[in-house]
N, CA, C and O atoms as CSV, one atom per row, in Angstrom:
chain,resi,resn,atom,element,x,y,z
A,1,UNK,N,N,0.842,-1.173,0.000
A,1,UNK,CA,C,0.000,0.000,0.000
A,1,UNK,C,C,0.889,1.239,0.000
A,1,UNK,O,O,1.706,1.465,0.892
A,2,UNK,N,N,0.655,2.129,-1.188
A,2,UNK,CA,C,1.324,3.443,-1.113
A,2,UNK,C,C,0.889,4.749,0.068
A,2,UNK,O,O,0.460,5.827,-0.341
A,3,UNK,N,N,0.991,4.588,0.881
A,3,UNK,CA,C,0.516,5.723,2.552
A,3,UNK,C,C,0.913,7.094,1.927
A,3,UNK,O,O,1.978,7.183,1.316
A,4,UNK,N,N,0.318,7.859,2.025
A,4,UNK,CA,C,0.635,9.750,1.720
A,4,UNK,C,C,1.695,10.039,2.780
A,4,UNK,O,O,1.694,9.443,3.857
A,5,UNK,N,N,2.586,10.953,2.462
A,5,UNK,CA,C,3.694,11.592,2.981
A,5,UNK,C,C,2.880,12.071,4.503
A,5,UNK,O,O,3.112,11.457,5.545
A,6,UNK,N,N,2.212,12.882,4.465
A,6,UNK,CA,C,1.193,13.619,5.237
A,6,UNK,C,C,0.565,12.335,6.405
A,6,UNK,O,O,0.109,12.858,7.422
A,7,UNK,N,N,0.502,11.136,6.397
A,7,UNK,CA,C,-0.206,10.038,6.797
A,7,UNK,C,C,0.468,9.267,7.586
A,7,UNK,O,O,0.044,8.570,8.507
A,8,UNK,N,N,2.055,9.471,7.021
A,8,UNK,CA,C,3.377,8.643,7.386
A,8,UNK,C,C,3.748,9.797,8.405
A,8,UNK,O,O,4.351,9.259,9.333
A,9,UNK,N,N,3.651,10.998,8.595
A,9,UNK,CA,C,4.104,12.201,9.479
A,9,UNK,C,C,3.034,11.410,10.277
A,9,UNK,O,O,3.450,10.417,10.874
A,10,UNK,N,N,1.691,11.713,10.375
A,10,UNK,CA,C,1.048,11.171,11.151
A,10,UNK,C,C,1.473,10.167,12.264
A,10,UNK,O,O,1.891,10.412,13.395
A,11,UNK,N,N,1.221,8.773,11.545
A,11,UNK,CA,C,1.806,7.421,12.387
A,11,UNK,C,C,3.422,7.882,13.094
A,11,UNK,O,O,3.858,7.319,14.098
A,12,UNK,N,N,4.036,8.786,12.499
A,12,UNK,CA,C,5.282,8.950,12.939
A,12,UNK,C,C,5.112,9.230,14.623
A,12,UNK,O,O,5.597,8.768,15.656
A,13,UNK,N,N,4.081,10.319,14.228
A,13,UNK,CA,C,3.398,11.190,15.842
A,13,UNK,C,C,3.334,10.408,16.769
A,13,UNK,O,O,3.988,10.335,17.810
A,14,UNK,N,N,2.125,9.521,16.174
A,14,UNK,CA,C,1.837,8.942,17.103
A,14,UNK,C,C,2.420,7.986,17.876
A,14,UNK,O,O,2.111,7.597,19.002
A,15,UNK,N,N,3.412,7.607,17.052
A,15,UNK,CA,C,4.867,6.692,17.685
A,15,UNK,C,C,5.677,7.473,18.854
A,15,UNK,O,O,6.131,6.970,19.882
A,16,UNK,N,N,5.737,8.657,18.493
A,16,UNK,CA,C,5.826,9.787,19.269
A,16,UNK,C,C,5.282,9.912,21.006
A,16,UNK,O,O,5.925,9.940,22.055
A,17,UNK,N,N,4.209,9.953,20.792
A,17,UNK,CA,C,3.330,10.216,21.676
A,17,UNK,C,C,3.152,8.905,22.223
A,17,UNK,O,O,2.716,9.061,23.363
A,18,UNK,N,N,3.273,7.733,21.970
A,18,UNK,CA,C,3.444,6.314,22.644
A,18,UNK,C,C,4.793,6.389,23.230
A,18,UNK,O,O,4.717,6.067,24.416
A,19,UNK,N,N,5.633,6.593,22.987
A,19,UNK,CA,C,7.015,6.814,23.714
A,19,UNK,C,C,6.752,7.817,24.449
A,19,UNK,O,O,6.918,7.304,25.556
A,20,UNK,N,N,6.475,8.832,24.636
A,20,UNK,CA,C,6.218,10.248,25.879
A,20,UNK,C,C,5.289,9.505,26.709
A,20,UNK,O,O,5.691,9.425,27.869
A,21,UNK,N,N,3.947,8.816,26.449
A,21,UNK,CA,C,3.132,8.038,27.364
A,21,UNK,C,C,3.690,7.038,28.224
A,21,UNK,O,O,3.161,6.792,29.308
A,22,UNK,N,N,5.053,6.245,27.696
A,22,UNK,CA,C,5.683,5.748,28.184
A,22,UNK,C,C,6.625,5.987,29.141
A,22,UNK,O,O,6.859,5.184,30.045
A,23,UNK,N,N,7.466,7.560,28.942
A,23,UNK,CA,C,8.133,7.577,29.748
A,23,UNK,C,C,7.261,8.397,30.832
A,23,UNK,O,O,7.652,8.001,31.930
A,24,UNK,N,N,6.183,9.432,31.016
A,24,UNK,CA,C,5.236,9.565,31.771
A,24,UNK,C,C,5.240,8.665,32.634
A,24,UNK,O,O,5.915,8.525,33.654
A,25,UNK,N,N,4.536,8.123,32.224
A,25,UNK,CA,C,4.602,6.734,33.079
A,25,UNK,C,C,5.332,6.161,34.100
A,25,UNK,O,O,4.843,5.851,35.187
A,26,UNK,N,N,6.929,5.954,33.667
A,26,UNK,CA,C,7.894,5.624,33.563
A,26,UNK,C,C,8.313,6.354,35.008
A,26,UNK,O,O,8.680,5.709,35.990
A,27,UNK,N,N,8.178,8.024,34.964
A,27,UNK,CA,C,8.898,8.574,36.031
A,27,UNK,C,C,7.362,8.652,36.800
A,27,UNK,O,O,7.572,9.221,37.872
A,28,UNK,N,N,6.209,8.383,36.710
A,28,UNK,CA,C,4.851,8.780,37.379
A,28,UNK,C,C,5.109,7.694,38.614
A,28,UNK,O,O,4.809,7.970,39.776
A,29,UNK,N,N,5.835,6.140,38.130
A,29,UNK,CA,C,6.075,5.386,39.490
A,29,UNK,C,C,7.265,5.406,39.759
A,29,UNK,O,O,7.770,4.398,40.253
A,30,UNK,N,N,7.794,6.192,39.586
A,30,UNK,CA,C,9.134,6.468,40.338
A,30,UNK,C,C,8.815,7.303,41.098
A,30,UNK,O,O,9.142,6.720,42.132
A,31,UNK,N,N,8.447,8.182,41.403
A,31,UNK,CA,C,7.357,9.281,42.138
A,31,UNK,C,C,6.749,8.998,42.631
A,31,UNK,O,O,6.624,9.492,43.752
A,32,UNK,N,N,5.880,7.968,42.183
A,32,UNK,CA,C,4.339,7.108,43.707
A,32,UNK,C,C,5.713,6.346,44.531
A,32,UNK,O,O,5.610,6.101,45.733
A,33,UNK,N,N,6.584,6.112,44.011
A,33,UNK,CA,C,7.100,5.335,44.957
A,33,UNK,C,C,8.257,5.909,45.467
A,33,UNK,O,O,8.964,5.224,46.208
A,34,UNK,N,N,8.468,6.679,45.285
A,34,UNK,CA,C,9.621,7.827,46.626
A,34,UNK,C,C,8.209,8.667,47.271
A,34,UNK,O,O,8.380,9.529,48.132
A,35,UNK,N,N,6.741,8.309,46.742
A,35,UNK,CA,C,6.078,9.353,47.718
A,35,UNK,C,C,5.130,7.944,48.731
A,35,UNK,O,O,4.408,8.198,49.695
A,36,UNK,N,N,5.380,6.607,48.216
A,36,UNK,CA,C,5.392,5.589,49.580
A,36,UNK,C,C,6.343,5.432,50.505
A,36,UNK,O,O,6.080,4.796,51.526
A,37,UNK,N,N,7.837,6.089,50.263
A,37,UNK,CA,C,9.000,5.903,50.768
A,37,UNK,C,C,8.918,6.898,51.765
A,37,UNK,O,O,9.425,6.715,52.872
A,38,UNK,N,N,8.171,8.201,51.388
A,38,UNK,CA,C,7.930,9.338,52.319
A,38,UNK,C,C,6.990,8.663,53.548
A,38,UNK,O,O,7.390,8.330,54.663
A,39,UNK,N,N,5.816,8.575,53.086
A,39,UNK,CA,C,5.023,7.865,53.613
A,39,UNK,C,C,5.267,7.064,55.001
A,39,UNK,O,O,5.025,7.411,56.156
A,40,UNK,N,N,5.787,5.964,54.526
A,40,UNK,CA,C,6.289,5.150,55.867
A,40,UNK,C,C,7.536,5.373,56.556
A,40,UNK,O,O,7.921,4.747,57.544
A,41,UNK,N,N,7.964,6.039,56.136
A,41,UNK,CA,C,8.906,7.624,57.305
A,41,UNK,C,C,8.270,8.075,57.612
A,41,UNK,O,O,8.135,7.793,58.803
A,42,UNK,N,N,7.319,9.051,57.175
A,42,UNK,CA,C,6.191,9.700,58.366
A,42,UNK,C,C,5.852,8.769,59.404
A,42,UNK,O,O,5.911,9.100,60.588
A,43,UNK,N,N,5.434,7.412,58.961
A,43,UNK,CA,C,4.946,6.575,60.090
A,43,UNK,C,C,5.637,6.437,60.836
A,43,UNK,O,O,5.294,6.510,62.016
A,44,UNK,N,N,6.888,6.181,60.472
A,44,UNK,CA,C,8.430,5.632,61.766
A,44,UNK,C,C,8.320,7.008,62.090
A,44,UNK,O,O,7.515,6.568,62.911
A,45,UNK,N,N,8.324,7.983,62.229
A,45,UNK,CA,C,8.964,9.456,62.570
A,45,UNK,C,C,7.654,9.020,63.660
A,45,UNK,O,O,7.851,8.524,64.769
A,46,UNK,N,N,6.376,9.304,63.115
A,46,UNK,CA,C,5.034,9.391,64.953
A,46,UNK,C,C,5.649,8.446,65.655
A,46,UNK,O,O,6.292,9.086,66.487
A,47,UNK,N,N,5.928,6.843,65.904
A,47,UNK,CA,C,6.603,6.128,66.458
A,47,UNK,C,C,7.317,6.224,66.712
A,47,UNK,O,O,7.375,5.705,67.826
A,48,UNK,N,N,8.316,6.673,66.416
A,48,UNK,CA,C,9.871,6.635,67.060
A,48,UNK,C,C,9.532,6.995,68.492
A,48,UNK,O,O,8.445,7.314,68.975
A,49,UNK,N,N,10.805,6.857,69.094
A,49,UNK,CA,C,11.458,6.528,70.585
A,49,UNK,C,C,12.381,7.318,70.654
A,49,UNK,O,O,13.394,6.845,70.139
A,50,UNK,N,N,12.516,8.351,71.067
A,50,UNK,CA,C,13.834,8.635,70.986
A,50,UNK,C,C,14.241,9.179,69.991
A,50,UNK,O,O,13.381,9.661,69.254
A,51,UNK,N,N,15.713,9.311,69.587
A,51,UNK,CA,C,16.475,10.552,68.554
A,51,UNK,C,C,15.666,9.382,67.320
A,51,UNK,O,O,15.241,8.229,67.390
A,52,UNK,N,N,15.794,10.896,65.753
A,52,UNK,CA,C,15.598,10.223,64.374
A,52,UNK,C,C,16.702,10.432,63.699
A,52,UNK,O,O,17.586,11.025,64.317
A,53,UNK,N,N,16.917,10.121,62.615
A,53,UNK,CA,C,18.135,10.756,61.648
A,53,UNK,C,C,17.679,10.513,60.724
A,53,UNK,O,O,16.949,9.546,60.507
A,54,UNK,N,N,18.303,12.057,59.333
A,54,UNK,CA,C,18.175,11.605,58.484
A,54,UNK,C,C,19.401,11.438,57.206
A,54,UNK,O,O,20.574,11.660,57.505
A,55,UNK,N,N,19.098,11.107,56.033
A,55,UNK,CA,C,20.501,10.404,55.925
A,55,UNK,C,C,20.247,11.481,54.030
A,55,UNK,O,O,19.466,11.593,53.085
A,56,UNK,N,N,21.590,11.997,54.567
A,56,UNK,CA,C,21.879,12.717,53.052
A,56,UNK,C,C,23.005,11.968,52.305
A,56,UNK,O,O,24.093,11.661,52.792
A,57,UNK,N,N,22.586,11.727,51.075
A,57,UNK,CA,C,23.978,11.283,50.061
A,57,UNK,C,C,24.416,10.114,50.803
A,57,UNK,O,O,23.550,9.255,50.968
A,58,UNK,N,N,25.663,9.870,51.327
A,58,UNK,CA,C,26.171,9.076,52.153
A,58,UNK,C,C,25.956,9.411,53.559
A,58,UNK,O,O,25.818,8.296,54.063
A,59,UNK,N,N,25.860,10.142,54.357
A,59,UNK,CA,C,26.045,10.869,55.762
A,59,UNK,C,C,24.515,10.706,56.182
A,59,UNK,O,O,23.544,11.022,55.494
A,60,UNK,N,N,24.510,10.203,57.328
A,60,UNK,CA,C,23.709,10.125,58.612
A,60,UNK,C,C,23.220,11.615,59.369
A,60,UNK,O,O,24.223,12.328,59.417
A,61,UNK,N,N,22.578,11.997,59.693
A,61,UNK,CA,C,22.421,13.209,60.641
A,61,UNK,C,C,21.336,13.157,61.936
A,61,UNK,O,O,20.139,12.997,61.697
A,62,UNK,N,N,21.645,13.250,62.809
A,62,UNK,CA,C,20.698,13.466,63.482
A,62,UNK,C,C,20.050,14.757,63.664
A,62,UNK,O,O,20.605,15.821,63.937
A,63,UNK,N,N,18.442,14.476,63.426
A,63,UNK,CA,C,17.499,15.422,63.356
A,63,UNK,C,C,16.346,15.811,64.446
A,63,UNK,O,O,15.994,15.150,65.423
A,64,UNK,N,N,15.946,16.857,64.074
A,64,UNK,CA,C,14.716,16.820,65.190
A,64,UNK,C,C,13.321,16.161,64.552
A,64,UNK,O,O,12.774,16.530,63.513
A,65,UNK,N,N,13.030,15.444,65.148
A,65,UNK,CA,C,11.428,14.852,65.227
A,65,UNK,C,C,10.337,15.914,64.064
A,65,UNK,O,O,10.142,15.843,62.851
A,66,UNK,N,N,9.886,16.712,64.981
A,66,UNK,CA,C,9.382,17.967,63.990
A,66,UNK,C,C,9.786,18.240,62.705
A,66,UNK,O,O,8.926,18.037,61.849
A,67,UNK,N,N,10.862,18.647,62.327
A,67,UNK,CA,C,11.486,19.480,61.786
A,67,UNK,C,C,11.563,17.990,60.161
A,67,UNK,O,O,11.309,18.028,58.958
A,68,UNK,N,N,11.957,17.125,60.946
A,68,UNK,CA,C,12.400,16.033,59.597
A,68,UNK,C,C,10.985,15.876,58.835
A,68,UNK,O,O,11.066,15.970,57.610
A,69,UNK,N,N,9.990,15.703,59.253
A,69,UNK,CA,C,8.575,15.585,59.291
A,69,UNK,C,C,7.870,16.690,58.261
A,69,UNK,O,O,7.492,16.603,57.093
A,70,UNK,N,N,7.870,17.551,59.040
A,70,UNK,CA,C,8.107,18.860,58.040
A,70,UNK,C,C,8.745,18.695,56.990
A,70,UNK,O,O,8.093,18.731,55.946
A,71,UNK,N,N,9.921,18.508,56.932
A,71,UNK,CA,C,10.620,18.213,55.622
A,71,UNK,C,C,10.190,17.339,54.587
A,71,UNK,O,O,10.165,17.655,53.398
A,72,UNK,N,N,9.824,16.148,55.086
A,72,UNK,CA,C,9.119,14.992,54.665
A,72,UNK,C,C,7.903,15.381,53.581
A,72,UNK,O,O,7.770,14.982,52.424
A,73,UNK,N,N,7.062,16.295,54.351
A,73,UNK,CA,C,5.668,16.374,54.007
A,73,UNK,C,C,5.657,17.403,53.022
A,73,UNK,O,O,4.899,17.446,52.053
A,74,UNK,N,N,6.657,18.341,53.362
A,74,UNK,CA,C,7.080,19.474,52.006
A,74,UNK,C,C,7.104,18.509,50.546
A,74,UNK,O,O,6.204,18.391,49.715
A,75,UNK,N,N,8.405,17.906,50.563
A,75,UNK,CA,C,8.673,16.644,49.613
A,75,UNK,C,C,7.972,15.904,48.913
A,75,UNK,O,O,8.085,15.608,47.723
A,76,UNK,N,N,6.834,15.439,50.083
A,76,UNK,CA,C,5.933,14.901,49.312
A,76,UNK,C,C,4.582,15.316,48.749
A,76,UNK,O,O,3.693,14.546,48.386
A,77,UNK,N,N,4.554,16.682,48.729
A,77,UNK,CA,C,3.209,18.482,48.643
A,77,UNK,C,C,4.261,18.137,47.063
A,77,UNK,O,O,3.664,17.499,46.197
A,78,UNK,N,N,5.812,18.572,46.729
A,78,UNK,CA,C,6.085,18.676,45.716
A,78,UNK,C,C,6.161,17.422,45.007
A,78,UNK,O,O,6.484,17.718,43.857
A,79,UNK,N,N,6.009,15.989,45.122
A,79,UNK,CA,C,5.756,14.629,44.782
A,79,UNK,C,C,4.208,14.547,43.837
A,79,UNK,O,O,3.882,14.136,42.724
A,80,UNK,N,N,3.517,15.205,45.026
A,80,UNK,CA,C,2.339,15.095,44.464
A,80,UNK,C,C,2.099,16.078,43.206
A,80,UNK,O,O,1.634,15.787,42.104
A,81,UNK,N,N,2.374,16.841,43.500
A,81,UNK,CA,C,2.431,18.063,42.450
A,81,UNK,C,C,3.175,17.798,40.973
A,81,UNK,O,O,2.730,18.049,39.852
A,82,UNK,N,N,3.820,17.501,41.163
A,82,UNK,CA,C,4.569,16.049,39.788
A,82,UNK,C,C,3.779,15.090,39.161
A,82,UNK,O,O,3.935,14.760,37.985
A,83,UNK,N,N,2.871,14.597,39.966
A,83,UNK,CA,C,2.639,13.674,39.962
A,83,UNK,C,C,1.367,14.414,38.794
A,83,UNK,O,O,1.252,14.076,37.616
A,84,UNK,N,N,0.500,15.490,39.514
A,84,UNK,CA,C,-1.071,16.083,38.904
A,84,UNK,C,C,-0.305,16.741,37.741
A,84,UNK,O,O,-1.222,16.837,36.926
A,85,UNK,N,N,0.545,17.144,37.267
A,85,UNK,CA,C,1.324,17.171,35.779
A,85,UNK,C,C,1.427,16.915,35.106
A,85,UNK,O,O,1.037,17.342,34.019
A,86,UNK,N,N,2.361,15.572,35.526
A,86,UNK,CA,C,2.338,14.305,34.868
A,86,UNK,C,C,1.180,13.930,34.379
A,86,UNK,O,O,1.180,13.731,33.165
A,87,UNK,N,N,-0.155,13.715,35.141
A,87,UNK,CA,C,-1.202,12.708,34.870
A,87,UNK,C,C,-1.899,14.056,33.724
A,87,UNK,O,O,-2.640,13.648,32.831
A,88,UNK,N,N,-1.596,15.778,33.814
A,88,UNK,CA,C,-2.436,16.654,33.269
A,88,UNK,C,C,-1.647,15.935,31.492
A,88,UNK,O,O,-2.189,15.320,30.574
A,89,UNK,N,N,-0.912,16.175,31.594
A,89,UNK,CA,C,0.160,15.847,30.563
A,89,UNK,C,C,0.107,14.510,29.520
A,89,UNK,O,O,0.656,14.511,28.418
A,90,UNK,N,N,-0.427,13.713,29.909
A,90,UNK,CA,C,-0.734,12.395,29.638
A,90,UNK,C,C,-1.849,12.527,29.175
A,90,UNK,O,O,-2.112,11.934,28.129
A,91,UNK,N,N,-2.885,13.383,29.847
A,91,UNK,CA,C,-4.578,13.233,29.279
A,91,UNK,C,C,-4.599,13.937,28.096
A,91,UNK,O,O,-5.220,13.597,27.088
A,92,UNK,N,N,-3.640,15.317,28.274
A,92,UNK,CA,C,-3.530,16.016,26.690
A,92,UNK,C,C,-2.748,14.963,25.476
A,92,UNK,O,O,-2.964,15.195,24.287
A,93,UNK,N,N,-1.980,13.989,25.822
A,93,UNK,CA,C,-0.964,13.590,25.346
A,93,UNK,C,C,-2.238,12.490,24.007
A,93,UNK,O,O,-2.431,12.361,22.798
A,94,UNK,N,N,-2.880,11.852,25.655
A,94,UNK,CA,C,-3.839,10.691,24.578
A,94,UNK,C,C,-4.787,11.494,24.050
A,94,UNK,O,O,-4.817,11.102,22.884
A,95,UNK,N,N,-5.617,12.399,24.150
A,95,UNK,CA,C,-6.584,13.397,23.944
A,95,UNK,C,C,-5.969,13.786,22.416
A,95,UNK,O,O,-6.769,14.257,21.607
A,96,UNK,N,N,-4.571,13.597,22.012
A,96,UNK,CA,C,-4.260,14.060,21.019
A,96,UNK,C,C,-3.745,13.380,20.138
A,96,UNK,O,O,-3.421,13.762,19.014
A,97,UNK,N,N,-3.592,11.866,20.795
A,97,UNK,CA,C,-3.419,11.002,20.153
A,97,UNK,C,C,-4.639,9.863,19.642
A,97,UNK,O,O,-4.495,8.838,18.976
A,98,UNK,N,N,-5.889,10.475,20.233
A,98,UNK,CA,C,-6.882,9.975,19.711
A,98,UNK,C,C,-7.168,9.919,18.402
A,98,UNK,O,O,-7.218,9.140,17.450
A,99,UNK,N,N,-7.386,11.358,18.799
A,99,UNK,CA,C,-7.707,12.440,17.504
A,99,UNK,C,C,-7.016,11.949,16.452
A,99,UNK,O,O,-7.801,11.562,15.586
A,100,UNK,N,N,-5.730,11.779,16.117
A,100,UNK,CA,C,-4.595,11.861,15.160
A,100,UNK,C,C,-4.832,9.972,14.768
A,100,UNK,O,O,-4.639,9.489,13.652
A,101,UNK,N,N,-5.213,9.303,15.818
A,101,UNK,CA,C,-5.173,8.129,15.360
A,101,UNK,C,C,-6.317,8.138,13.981
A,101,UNK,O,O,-6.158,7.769,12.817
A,102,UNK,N,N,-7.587,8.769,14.741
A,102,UNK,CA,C,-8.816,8.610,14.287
A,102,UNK,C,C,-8.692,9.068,12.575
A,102,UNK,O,O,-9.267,8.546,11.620
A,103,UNK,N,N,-7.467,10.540,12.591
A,103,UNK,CA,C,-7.478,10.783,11.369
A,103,UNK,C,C,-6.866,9.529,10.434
A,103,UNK,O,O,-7.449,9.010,9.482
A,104,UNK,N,N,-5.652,9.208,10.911
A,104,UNK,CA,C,-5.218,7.931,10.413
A,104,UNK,C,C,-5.538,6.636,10.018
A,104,UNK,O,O,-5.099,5.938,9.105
A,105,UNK,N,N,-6.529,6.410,11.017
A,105,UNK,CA,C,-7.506,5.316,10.177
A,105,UNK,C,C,-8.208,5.695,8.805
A,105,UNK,O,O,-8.070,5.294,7.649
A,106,UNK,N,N,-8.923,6.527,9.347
A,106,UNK,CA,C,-9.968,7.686,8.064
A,106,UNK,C,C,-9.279,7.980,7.041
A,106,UNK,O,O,-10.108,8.119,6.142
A,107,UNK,N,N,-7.577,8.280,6.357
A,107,UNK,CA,C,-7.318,8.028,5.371
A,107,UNK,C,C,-6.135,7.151,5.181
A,107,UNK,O,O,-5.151,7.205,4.443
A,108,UNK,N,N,-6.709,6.016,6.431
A,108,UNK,CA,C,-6.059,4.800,5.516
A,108,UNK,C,C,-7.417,3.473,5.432
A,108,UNK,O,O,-7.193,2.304,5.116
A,109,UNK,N,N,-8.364,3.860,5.685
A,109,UNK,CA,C,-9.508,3.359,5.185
A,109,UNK,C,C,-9.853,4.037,3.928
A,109,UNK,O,O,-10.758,3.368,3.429
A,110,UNK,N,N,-9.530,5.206,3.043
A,110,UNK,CA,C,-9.675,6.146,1.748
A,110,UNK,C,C,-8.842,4.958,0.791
A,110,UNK,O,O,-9.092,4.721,-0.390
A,111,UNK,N,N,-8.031,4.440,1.440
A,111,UNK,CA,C,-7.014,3.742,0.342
A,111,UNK,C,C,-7.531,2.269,0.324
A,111,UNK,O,O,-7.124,1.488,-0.536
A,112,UNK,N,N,-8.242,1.974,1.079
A,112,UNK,CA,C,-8.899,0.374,0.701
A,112,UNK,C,C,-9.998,0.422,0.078
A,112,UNK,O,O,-10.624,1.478,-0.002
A,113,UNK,N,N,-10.435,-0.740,-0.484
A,113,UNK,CA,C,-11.954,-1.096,-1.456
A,113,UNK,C,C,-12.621,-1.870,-0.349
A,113,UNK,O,O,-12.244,-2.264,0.755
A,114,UNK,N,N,-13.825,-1.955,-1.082
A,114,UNK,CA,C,-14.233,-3.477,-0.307
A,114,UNK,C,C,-13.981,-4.205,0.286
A,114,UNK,O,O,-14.281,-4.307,1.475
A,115,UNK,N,N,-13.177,-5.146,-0.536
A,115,UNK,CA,C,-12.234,-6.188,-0.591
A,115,UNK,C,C,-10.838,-6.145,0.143
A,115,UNK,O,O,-10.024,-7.068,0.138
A,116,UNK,N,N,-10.733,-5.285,0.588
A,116,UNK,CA,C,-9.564,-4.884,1.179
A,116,UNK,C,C,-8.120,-4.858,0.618
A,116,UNK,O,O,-7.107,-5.181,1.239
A,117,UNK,N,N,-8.218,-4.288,-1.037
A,117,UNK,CA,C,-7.404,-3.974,-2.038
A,117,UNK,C,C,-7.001,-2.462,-1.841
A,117,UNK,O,O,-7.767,-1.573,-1.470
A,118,UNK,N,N,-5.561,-2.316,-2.178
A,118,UNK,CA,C,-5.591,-0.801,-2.672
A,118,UNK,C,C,-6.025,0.002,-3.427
A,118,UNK,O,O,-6.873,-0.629,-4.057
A,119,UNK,N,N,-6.001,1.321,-3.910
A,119,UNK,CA,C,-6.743,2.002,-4.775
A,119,UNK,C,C,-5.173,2.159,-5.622
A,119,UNK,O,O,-5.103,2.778,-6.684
């Protein structure tokens, strides 16, 4: 089947836009999951006993209770906020890859018969 220049840009897109959906994705659970990692630090932080620490790069620190917590919950205010981006980003992404598919069928159904021959 001979595909129009214009048709082949198309499918190109949308190859496009399957790879961006992908990596979306890709960093969306890398993100749910440093914002479960937050998570059950908050929990050990109400529990704890005694001193907390927290641990930068290589190095240990001891912290205050409060203060790490705080930190925590900042982290994960900007986690989430990544996260409603990401997901805004993705809905435009397929929203536009609908569309573009839909054209793509529509003139590559122009190029079949009946029979499912070319023109």
């Amino acid at each position: 089947m001979d595909i129009a220049k214009d048709t082949q840009d198309k499918i190109a897109q949308l190859q496009l836009f399957e790879q961006n959906l992908h990596s979306f994705s890709t960093q969306k659970r890398n993100i749910q999951s440093q914002m479960l990692e937050i998570e059950n630090a908050l929990k050990e932080i109400e529990t704890a006993q005694g001193a907390v620490y927290k641990i930068v790069g290589t190095v240990m620190f001891h912290s205050e209770k409060g203060k790490l917590a705080k930190d925590l919950k900042e982290r994960k205010e900007v986690l989430d906020l990544r996260i409603k981006s990401f997901e805004k980003q993705e809905k435009a992404i397929e929203e536009k890859a609908k569309i573009l598919q839909a054209e793509v069928m529509a003139e590559l159904e122009k190029h079949m018969d009946k029979d499912g021959r070319t023109h």
